[in-house]
C-alpha positions in Angstrom: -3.0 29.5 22.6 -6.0 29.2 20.1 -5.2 29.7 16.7 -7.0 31.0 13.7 -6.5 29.7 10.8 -7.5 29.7 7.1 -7.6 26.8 5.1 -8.2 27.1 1.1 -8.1 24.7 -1.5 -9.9 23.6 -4.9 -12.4 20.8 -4.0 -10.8 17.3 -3.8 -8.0 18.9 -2.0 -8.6 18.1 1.4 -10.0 20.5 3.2 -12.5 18.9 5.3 -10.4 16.2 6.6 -7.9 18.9 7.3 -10.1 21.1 9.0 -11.2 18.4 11.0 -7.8 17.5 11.7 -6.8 20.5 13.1 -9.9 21.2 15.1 -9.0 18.1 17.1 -5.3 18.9 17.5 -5.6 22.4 18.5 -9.2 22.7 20.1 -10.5 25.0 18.0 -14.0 25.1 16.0 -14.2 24.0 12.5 -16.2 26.2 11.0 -17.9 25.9 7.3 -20.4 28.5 5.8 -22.6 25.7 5.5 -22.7 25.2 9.3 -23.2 28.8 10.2 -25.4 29.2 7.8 -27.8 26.5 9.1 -26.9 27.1 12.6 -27.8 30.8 12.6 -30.9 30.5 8.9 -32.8 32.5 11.5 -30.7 35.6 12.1 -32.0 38.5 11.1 -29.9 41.4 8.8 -30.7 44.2 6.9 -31.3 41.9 3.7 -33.2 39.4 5.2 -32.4 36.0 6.9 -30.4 32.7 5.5 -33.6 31.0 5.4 -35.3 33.1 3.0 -32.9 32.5 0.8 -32.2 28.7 1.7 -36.0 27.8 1.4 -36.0 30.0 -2.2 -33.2 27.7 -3.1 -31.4 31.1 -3.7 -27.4 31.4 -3.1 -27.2 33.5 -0.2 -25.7 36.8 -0.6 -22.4 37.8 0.2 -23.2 40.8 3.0 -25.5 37.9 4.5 -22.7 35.4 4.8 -20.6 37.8 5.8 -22.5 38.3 8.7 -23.2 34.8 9.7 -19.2 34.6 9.3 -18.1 37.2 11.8 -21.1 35.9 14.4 -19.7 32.2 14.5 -16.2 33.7 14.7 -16.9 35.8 17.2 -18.1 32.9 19.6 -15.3 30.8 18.9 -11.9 30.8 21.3 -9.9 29.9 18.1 -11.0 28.3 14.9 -10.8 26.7 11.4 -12.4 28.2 8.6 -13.0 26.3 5.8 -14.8 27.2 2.9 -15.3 31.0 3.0 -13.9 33.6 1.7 -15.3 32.0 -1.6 -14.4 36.0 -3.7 -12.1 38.8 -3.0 -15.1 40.9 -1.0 -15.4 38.3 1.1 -11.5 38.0 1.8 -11.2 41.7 2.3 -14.5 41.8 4.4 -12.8 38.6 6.4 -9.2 40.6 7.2 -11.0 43.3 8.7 -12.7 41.6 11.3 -10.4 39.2 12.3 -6.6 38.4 12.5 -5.6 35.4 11.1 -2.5 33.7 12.4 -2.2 31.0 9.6 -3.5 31.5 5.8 -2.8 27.9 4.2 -3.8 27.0 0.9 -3.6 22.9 -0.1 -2.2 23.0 -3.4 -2.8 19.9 -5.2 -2.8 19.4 -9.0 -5.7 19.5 -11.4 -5.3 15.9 -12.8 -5.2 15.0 -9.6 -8.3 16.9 -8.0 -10.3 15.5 -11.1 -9.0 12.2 -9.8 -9.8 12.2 -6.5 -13.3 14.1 -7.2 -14.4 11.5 -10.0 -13.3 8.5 -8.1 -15.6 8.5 -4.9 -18.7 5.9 -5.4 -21.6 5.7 -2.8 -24.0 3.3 -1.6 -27.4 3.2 -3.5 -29.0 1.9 -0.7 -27.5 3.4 2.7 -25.1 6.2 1.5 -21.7 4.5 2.8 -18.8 6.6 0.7 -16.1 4.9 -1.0 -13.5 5.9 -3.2 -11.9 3.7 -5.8 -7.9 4.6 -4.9 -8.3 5.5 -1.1 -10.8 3.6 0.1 -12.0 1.2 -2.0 -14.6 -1.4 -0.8 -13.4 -4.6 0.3 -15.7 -6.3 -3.1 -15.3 -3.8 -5.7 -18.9 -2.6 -6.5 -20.4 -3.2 -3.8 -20.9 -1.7 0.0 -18.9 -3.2 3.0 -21.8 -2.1 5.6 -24.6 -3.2 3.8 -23.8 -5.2 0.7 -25.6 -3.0 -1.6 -24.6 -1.4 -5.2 -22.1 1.4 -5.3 -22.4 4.2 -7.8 -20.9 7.1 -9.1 -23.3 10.1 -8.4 -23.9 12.4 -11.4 -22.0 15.7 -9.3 -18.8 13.2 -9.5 -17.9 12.8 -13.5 -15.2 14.2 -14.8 -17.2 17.0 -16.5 -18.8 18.5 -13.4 -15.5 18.1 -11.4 -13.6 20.2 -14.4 -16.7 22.5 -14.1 -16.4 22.9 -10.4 -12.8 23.2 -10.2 -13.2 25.9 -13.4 -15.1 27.8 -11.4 -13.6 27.5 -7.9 -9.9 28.8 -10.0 -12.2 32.1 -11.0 -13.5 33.1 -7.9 -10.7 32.5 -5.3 -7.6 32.8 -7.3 -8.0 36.7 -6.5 -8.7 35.2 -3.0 -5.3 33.8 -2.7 -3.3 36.6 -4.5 -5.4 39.0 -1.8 -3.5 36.8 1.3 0.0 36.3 -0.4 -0.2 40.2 -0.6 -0.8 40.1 2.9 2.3 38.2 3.8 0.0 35.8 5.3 -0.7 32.8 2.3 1.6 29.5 3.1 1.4 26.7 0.4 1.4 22.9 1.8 1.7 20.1 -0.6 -1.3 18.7 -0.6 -0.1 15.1 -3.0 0.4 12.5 0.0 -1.3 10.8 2.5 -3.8 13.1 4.7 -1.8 12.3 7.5 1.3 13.3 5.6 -0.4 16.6 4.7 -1.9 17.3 8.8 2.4 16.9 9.4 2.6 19.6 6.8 0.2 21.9 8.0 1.5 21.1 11.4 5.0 21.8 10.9 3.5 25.6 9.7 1.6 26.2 12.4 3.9 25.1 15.1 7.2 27.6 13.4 
């Protein structure tokens, strides 16, 4: 059976490794906006393609993402989606073309997104992450694969995560009331190990 499921939460929550997770477990594509977006910059709709707004450094707009959306879900036999719907038009635009069998939102604390966001340090010279509490280099500092400086990148202090967790609250809080309307929004405890979590999400999917 190929499942589609939703995956939401603030950033530092966990949704990539999740995603990823569960693409492996269940065969089914992980699919980011970022990803269709890239893998489809040349489609053409009625507002223009991706790339004209990629290239223009412009966000692309929703109708355009929506479209790129439904065309990547629409080859895939069973997916992931992480990281779209980002506002409520997209989350209504996204229950009418598809039915979702799973809706699961990490929910992790605030402290501890600003935590995990402000604690990840990568390598000045070949770009090796790290993170100070879950995977902290062997020689604090410094890179296991190449020996070079670790640093914390500008998009990682504690302002810009409160910034980007600010803003993520604004747009997809309506997001997540929109799906517990639904009937379809399950919360999983996103405050353990990821492997801990991937049981969590796990035990949902397989009820």
């Amino acid at each position: 059976m190929s499942h589609r499921i939703l995956l939401l939460g603030a950033p530092g929550a966990g949704k990539g490794t999740q995603s990823a997770k569960l693409a492996e477990e269940y065969g089914v594509e992980h699919v980011t906006t970022g990803d269709a977006l890239r893998a489809n910059k040349d489609m053409e709709t009625e507002y223009g393609t991706p790339r004209s707004f990629m290239e223009a450094g412009e966000l692309v707009p929703d109708p355009v993402v929506n479209e790129i959306v439904e065309a990547a879900l629409a080859d895939a036999d069973g997916f992931v989606l992480d990281g779209y719907p980002r506002n409520l038009e997209q989350a209504e635009y996204l229950s009418e073309i598809t039915d979702l069998d799973a809706v699961i939102y990490l929910d992790v604390d605030e402290e501890v997104l600003v935590d995990r966001l402000t604690g990840r340090r990568v390598c000045d010279e070949c770009g090796a992450n790290f993170h100070v509490d879950f995977q902290p280099p062997e020689e604090p500092g410094v890179c296991d694969e190449c020996g070079g400086e670790l640093i914390q990148r500008d998009d990682d202090t504690e302002e810009t995560a409160r910034e980007r967790l600010d803003v993520f609250y604004e747009n997809t809080e309506p997001v997540i009331e929109h799906f517990r309307d639904e009937g379809d929004l399950v919360e999983v405890d996103g405050e353990a190990t990821p492997d801990e979590v991937f049981e969590r999400i796990r035990g949902v999917l397989d009820e």
